[in-house]
py3Dmol code that shows the C-alpha trace and the ligand (Angstrom):
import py3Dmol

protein = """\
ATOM      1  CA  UNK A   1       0.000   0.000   0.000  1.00  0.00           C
ATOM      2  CA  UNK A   2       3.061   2.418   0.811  1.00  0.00           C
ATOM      3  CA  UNK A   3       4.220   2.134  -2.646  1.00  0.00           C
ATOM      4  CA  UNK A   4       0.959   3.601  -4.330  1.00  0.00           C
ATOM      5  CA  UNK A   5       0.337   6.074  -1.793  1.00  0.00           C
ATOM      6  CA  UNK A   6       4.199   7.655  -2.484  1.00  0.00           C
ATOM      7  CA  UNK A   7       3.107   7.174  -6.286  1.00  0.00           C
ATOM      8  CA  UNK A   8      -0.011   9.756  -6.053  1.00  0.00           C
ATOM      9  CA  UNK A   9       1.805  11.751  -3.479  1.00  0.00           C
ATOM     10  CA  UNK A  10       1.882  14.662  -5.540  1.00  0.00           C
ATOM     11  CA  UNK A  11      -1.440  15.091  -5.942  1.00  0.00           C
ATOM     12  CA  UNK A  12      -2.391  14.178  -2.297  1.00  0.00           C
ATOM     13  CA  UNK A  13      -1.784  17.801  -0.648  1.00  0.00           C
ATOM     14  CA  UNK A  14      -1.329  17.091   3.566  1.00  0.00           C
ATOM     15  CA  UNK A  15      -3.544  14.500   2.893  1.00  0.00           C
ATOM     16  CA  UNK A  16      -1.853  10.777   4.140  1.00  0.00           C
ATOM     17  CA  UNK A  17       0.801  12.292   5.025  1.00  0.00           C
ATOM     18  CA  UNK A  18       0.277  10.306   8.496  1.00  0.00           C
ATOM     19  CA  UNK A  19      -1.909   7.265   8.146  1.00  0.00           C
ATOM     20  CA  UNK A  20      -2.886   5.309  11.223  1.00  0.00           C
ATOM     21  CA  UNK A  21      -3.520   1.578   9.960  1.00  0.00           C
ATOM     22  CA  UNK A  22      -5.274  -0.664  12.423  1.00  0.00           C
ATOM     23  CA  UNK A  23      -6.284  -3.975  12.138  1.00  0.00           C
ATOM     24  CA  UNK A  24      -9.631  -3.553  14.361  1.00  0.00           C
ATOM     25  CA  UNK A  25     -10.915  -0.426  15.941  1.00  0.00           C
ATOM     26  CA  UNK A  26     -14.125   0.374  17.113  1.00  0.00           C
ATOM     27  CA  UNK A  27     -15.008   2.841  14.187  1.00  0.00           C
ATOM     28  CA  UNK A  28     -11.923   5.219  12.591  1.00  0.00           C
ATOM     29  CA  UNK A  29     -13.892   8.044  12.864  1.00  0.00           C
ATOM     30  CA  UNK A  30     -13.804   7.524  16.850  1.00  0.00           C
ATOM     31  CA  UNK A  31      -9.660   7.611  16.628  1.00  0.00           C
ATOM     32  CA  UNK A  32      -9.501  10.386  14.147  1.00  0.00           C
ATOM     33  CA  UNK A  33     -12.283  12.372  16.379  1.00  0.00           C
ATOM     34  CA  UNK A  34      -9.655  11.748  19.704  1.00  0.00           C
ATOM     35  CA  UNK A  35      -6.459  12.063  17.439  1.00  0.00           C
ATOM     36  CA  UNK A  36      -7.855  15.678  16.258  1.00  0.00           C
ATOM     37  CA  UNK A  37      -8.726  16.633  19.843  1.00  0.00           C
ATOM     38  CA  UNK A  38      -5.142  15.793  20.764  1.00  0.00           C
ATOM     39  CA  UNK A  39      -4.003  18.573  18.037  1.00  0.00           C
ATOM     40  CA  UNK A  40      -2.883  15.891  14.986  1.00  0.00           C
ATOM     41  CA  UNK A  41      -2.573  18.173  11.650  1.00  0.00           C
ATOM     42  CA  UNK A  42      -4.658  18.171   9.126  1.00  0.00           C
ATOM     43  CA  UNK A  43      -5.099  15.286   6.664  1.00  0.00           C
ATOM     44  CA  UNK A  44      -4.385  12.861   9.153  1.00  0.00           C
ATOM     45  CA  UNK A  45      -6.053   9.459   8.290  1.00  0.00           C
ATOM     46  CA  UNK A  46      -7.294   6.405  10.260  1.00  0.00           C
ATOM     47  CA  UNK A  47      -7.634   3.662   7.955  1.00  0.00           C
ATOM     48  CA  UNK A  48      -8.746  -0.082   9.802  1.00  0.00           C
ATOM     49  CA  UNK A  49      -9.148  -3.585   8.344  1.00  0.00           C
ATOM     50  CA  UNK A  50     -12.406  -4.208  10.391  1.00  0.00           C
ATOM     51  CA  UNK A  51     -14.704  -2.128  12.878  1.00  0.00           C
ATOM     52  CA  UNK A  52     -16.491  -3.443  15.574  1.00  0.00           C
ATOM     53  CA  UNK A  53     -19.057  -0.610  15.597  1.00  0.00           C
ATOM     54  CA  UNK A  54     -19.077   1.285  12.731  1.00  0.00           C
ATOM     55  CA  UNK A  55     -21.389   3.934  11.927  1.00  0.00           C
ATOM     56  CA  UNK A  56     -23.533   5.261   9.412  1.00  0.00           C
ATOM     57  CA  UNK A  57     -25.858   8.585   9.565  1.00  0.00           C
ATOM     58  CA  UNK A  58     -29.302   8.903  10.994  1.00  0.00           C
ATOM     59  CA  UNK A  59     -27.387   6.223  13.781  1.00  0.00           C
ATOM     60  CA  UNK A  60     -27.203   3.532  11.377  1.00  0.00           C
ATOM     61  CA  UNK A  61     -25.103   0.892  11.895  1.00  0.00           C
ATOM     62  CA  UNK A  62     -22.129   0.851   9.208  1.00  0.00           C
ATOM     63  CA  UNK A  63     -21.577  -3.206   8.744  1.00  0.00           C
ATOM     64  CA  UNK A  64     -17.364  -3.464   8.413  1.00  0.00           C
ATOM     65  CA  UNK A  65     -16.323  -7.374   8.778  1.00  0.00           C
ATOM     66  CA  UNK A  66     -12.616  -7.717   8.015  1.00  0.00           C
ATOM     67  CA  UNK A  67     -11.311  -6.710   4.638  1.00  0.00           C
ATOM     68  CA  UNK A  68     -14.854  -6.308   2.810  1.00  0.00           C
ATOM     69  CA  UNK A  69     -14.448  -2.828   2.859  1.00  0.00           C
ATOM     70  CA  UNK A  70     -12.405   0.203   2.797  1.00  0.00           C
ATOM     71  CA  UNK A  71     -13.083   1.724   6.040  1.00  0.00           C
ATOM     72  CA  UNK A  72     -11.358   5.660   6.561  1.00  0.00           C
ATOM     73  CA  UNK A  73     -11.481   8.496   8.264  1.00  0.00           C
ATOM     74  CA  UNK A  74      -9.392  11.912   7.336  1.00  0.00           C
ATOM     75  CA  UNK A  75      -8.988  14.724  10.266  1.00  0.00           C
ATOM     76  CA  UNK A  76     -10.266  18.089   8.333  1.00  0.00           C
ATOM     77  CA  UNK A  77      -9.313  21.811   9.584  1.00  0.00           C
ATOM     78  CA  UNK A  78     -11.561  23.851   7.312  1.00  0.00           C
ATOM     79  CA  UNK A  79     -10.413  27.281   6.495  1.00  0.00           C
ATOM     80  CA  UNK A  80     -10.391  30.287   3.879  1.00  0.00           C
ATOM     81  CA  UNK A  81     -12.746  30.453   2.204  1.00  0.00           C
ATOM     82  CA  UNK A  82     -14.637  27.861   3.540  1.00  0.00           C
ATOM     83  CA  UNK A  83     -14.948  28.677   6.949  1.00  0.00           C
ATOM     84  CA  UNK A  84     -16.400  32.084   5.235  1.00  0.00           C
ATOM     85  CA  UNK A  85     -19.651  29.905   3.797  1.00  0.00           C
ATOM     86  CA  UNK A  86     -22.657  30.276   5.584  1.00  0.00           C
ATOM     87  CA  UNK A  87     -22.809  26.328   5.745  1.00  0.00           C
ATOM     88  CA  UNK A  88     -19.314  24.667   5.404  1.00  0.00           C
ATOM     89  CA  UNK A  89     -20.570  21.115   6.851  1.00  0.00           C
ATOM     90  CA  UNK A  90     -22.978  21.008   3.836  1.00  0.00           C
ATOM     91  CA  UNK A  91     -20.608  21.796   1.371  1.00  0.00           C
ATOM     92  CA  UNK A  92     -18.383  19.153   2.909  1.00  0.00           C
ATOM     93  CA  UNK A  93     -20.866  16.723   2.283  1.00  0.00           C
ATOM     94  CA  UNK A  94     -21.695  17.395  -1.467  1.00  0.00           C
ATOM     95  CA  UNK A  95     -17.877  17.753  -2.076  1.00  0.00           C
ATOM     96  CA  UNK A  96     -17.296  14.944  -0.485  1.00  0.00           C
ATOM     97  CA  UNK A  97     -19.724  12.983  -2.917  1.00  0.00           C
ATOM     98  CA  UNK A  98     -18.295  14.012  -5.740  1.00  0.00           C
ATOM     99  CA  UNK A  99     -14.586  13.009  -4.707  1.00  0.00           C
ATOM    100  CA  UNK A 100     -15.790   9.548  -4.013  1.00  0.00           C
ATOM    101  CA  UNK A 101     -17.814   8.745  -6.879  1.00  0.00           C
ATOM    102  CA  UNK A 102     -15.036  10.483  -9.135  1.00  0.00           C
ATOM    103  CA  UNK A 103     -12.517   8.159  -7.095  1.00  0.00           C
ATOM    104  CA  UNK A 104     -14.933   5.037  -7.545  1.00  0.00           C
ATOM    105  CA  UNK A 105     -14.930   5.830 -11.851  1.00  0.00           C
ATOM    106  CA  UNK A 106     -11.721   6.340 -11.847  1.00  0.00           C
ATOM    107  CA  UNK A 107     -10.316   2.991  -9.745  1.00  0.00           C
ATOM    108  CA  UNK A 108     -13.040   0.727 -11.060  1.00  0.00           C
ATOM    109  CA  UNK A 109     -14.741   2.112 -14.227  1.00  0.00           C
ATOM    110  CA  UNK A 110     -18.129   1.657 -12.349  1.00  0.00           C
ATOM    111  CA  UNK A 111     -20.409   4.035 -13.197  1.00  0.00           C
ATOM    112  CA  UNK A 112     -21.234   5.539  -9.839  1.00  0.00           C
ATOM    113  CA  UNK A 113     -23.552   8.273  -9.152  1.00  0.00           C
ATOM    114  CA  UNK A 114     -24.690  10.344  -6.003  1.00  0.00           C
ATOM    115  CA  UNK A 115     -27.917  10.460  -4.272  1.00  0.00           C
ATOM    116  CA  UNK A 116     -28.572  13.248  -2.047  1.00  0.00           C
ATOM    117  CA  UNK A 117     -27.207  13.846   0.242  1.00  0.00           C
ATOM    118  CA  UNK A 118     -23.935  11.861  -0.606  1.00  0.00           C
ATOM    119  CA  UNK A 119     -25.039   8.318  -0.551  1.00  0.00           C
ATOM    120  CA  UNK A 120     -22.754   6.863  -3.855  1.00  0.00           C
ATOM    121  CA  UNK A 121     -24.975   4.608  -6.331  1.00  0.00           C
ATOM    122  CA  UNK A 122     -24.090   1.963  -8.297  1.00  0.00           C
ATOM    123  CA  UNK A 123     -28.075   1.799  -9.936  1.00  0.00           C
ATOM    124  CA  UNK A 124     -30.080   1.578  -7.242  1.00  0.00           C
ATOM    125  CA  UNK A 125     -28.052  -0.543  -5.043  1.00  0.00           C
ATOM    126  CA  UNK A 126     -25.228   1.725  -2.363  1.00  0.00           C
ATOM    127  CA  UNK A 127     -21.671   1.148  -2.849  1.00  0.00           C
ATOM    128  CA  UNK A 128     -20.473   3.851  -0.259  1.00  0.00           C
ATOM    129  CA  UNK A 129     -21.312   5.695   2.396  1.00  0.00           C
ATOM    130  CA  UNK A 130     -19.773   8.956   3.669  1.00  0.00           C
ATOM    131  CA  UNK A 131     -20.403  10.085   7.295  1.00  0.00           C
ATOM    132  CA  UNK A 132     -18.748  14.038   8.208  1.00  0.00           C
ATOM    133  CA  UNK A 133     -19.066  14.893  11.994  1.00  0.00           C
ATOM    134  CA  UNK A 134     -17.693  18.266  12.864  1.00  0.00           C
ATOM    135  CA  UNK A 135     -16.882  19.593  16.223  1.00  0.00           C
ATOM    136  CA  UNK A 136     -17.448  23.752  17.007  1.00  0.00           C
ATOM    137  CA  UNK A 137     -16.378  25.263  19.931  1.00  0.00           C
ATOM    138  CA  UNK A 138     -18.099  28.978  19.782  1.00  0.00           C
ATOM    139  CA  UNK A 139     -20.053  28.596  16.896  1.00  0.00           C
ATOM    140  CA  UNK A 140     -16.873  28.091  15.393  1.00  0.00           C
ATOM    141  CA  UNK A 141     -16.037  24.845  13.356  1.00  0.00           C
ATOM    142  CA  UNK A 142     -12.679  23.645  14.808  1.00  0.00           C
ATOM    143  CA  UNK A 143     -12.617  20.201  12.986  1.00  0.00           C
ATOM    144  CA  UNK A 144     -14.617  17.471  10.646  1.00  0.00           C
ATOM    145  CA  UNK A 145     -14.402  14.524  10.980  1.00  0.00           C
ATOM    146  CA  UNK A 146     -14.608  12.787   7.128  1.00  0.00           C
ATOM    147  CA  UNK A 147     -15.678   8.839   7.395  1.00  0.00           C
ATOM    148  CA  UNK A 148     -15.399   6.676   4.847  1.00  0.00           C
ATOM    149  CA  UNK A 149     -17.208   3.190   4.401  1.00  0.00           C
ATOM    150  CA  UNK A 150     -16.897   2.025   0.648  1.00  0.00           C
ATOM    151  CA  UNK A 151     -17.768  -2.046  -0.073  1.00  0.00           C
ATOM    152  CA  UNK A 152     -15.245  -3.890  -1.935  1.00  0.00           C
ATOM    153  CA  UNK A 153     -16.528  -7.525  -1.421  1.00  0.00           C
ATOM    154  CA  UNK A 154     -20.309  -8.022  -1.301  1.00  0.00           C
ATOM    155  CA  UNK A 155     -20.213 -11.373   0.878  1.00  0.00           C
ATOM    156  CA  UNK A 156     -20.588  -8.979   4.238  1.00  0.00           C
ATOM    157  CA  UNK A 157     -24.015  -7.924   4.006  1.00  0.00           C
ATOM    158  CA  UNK A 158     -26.660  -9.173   6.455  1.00  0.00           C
ATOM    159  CA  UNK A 159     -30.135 -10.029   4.805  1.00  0.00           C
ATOM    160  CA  UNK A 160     -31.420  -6.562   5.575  1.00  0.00           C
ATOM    161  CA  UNK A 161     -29.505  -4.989   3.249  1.00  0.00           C
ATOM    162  CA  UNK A 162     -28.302  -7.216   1.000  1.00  0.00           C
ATOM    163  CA  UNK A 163     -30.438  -6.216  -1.765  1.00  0.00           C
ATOM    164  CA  UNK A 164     -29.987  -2.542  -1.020  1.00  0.00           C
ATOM    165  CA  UNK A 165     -26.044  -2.759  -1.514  1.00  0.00           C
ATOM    166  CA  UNK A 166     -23.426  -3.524  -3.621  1.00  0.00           C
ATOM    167  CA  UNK A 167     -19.486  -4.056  -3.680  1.00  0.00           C
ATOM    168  CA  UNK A 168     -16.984  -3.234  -5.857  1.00  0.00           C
ATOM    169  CA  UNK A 169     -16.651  -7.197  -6.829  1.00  0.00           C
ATOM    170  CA  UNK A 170     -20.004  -7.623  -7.449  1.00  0.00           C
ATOM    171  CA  UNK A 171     -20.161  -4.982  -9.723  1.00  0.00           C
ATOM    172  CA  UNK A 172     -17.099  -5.834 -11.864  1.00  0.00           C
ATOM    173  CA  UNK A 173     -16.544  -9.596 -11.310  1.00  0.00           C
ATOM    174  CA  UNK A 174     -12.561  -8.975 -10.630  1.00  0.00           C
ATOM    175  CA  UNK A 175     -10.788  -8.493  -7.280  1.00  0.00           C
ATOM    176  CA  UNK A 176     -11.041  -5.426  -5.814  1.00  0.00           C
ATOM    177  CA  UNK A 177      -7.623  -3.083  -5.826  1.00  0.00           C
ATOM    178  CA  UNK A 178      -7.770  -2.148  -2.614  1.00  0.00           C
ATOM    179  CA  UNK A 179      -4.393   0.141  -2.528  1.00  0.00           C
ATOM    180  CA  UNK A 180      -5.665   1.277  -5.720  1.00  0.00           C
ATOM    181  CA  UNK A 181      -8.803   2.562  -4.675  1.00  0.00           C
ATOM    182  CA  UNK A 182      -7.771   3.913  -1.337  1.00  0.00           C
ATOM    183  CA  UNK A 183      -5.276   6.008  -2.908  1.00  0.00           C
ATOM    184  CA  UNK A 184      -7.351   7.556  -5.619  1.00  0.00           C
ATOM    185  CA  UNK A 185     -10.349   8.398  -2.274  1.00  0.00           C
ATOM    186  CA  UNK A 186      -7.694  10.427  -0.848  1.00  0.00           C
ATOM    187  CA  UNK A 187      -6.319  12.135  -4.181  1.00  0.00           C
ATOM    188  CA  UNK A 188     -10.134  12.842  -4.895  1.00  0.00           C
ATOM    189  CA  UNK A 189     -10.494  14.159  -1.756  1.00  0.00           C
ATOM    190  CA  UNK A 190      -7.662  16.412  -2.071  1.00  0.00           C
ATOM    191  CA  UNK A 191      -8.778  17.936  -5.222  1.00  0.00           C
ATOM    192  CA  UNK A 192     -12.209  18.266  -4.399  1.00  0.00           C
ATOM    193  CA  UNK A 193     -11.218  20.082  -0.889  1.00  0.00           C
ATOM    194  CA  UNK A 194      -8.633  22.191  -2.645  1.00  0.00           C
ATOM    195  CA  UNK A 195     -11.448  23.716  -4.699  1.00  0.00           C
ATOM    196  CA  UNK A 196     -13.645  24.602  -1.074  1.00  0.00           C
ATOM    197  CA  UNK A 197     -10.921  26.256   0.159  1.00  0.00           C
ATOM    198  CA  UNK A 198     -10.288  28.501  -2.679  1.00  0.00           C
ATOM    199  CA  UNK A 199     -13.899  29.098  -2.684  1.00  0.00           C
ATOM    200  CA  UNK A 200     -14.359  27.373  -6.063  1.00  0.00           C
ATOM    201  CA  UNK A 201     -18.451  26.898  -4.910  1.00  0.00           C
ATOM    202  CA  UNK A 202     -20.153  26.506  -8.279  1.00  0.00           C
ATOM    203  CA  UNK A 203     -17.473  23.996  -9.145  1.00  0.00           C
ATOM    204  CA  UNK A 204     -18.593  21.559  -6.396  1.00  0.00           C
ATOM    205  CA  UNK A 205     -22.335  22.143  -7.403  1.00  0.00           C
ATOM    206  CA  UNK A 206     -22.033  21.678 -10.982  1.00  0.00           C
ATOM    207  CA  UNK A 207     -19.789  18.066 -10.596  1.00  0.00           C
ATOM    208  CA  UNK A 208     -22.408  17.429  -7.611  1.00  0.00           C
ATOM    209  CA  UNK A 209     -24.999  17.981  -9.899  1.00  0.00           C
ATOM    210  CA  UNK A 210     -23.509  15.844 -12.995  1.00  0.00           C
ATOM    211  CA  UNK A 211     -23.288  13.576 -11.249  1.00  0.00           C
ATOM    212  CA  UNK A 212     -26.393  13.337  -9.635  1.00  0.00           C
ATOM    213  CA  UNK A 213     -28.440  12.915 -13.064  1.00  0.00           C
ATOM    214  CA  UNK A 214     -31.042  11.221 -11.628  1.00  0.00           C
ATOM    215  CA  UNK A 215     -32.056  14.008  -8.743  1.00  0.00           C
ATOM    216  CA  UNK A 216     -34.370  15.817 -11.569  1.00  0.00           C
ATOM    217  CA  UNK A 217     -38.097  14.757 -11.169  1.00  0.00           C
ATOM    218  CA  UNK A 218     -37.256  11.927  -8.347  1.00  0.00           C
ATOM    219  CA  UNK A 219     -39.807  11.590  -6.199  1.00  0.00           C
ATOM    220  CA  UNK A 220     -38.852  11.673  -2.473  1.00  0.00           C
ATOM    221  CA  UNK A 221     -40.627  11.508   1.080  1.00  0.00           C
ATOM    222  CA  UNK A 222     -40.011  12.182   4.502  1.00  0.00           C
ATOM    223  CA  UNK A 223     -41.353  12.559   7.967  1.00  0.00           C
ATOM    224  CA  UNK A 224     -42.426  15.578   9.265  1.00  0.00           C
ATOM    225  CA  UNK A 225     -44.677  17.185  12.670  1.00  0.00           C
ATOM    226  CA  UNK A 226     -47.675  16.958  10.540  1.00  0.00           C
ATOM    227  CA  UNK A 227     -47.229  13.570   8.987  1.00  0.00           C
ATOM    228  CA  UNK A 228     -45.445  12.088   5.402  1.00  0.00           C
ATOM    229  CA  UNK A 229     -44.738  14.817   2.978  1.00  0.00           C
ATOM    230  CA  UNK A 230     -44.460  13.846  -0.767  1.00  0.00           C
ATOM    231  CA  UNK A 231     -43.079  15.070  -3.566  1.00  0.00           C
ATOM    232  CA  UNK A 232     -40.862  15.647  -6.467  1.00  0.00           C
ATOM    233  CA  UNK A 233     -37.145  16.673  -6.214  1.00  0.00           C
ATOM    234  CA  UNK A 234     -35.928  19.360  -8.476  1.00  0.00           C
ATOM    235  CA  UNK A 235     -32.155  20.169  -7.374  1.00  0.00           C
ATOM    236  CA  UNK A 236     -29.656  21.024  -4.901  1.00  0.00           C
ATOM    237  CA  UNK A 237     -29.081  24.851  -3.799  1.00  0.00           C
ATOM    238  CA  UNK A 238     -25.657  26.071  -2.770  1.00  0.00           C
ATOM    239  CA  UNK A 239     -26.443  25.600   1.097  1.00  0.00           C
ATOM    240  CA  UNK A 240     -26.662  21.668   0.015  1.00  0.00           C
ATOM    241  CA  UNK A 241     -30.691  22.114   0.725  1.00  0.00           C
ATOM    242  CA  UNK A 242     -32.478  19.301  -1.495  1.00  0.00           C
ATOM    243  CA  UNK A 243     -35.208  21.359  -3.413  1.00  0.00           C
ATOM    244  CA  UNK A 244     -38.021  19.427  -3.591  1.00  0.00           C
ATOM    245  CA  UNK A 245     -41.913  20.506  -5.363  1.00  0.00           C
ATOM    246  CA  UNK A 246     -44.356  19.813  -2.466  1.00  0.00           C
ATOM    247  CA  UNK A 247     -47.775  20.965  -4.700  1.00  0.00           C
ATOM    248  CA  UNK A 248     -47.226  24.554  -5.480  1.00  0.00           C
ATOM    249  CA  UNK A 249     -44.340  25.371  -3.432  1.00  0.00           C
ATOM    250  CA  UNK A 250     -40.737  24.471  -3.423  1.00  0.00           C
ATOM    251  CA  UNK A 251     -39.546  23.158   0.414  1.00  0.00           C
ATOM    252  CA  UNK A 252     -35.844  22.897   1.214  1.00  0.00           C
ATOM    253  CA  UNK A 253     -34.713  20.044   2.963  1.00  0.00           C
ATOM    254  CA  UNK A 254     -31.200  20.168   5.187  1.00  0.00           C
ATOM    255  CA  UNK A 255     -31.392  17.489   7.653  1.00  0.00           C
ATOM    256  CA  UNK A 256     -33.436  14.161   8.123  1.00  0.00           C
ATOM    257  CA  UNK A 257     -33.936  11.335   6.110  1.00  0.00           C
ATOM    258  CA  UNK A 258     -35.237  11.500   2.622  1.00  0.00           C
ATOM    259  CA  UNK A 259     -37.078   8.646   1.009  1.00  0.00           C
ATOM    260  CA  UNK A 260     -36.857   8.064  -2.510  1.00  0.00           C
ATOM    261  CA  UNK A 261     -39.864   6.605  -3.609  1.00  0.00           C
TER     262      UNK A 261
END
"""
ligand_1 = """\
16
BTN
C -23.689 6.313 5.683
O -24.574 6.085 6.517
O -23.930 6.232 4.485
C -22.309 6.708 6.132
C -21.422 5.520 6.392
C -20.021 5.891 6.843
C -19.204 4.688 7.254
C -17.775 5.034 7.518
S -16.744 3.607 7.653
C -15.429 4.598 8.209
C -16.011 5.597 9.176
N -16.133 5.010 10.501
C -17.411 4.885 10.880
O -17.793 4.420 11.971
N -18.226 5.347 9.934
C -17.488 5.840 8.780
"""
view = py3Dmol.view(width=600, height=400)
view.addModel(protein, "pdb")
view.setStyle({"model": 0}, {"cartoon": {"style": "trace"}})
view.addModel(ligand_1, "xyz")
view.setStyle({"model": 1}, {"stick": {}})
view.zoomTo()
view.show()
């Protein structure tokens, strides 16, 4: 794995220049969380064979039996202009997205695609998952916390979900590159973070958006005080709001879980 990591170094910014490799851990982003309270720079990644209790958003349980997946978590010290944003965390998220469905095409050839807010797609079936937990301290974003889950072998899944994901294997029939792939997340990342702190916005959205072609006209669901609210999806905003047509009028949606329907 060293050898492909110096490879892409030039492209990989602070990013790997420490890597933490564990065998198990309870979930990496719980050691990158405590290694960024302890002061680690920027970049820093925790990258583990297996978690014992990994985790996904909306406190979903992120299944991670040894070597089935990639499993990381990068320390991130937001700046520039992206502490400037109104929103950061949100445009964390979509960037995020788009570095690991441009990393996915580009290690595997797989078509992926993102579904709001950055769940990545192979069809309808998930092939990653990205989780970013950031820490303020006076309003004040001090770090985020980027986690990683991305399924390279499908044999993991319990029956719950088993027809609701995919892996990297099952997708291609060939043996995952897992070296391969793990170096190309954290290039993607890179990039894709390089452009939020220079405040290249629109650049985010419109790769969000490409590759998101699907968003357009979906119909999605979700919970509210007054019962299920329907309706059709039109686009994302640059707060990372889904826009969705509820009847005559257009709702934005920031947090809670969207059903697509
Ligand atoms: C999702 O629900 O889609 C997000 C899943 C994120 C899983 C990754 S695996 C590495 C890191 N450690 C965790 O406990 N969760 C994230």
């Amino acid at each position: 794995m060293q050898r492909e990591i110096l490879r892409a170094a030039g492209g990989l910014d602070v990013f790997g220049r420490r890597i933490h490799w564990l065998e198990t851990t309870t979930s990496t982003s719980d050691v990158a969380a405590y290694l960024a309270e302890l002061g680690v720079d920027e970049g820093t990644v925790v990258v583990a064979d297996a978690q014992t209790a990994g985790r996904g958003r909306h406190g979903h349980v992120w299944c991670s039996p040894p070597g089935a997946g990639l499993y990381l978590s990068i320390v991130l010290r937001p700046s520039g202009n992206l502490l400037g944003h109104a929103n950061p965390a949100a445009l964390l998220t979509l960037a995020s997205g788009v570095a690991i469905a441009e990393s996915v095409r580009a290690s595997t050839g797989l078509p992926a695609e993102i579904k709001w807010p950055n769940d990545i797609m192979i069809g309808r079936r998930k092939l990653a998952g990205i989780l970013a937990e950031a820490t303020a301290q006076s309003g004040v974003l001090q770090h985020v916390i980027l986690g990683i889950g991305l399924n390279l072998r499908q044999a993991a899944f319990p029956p719950e979900i088993a027809n609701r994901a995919t892996s990297v294997e099952a997708e291609t029939n060939r043996a995952a590159d897992r070296a391969q792939i793990f170096v190309q997340v954290l290039t993607a990342v890179a990039a894709r973070y390089r452009d939020l702190q220079a405040g290249r916005f629109d650049v985010i959205l419109g790769a969000w958006r490409a590759l998101a072609p699907s968003l357009p006209s979906s119909r999605v669901e979700w919970d509210s005080v007054s019962g299920v609210v329907r309706g059709r999806a039109e686009d994302v905003d640059e707060q990372g709001a889904l826009v969705v047509r509820v009847g005559d009028r257009v709702e934005r949606i920031i947090a809670g879980e969207v059903r697509w329907i």
